[in-house]
KOLGUVEX-29849 format. One record per residue (C-alpha): x, y, z. Coordinates in steps of 0.1 Angstrom, whole numbers, padded with zeros to 4 digits, always signed. Example, Ala and Ser with C-alpha at 12.3 -4.5 7.8 and 13.67 -1.06 7.14 Angstrom:
2
+0123-0045+0078 +0137-0011+0071 
This chain:
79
+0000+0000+0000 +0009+0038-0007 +0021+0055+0025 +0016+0087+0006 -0016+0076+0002 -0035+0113+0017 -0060+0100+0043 -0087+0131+0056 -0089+0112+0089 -0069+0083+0112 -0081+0063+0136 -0065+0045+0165 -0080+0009+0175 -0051-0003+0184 -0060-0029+0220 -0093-0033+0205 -0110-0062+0198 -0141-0068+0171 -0165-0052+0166 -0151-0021+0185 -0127-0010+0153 -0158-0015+0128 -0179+0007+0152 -0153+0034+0154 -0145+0031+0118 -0187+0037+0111 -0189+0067+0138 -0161+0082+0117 -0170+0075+0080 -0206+0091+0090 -0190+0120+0097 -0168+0122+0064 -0179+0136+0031 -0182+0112+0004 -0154+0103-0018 -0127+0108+0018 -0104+0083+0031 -0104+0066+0067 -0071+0050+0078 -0075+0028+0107 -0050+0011+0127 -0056-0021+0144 -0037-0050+0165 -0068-0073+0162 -0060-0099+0134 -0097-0105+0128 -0100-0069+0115 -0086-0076+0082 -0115-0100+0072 -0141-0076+0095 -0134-0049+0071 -0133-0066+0042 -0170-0080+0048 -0181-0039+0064 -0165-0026+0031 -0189-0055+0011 -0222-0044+0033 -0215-0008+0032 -0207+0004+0000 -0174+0021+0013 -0143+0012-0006 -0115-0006+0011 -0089+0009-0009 -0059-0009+0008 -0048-0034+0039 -0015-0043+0056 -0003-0060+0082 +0026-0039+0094 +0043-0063+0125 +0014-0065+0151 -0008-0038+0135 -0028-0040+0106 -0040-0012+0087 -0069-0004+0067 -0078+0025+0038 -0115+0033+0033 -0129+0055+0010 -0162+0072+0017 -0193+0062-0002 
């Protein structure tokens, strides 16, 4: 993934544990303008398929994941 990739917003999940990141990640996306990007960073390993299957439900665009050591870090674009 692009780490020039220019993200409107980050969130922090990191100690978190399903569905807590998908939650946060919703709060924020409702609060975006369409077309945005989300990064969220997470240490639960679960998140990558979670967001996967909230990107498929949504509409939102998961642009990009990767696991980075313990993290793993997700791109969304705002429907």
């Amino acid at each position: 993934m692009d780490a020039k990739i220019d993200v409107q917003r980050e969130l922090d999940t990191r100690g978190l544990n399903c569905p807590l990141p998908i939650l946060k990640a919703k709060k924020a996306l409702a609060e975006m303008l369409s077309g945005e990007l989300l990064r969220v960073v997470s240490t639960d390993p679960g998140s990558m398929r979670d967001f996967q299957a909230f990107a498929r439900q949504t509409g939102n665009e998961l642009v990009g994941q990767e696991a980075a050591g313990a993290e793993f870090i997700h791109v969304l674009r705002r429907r």
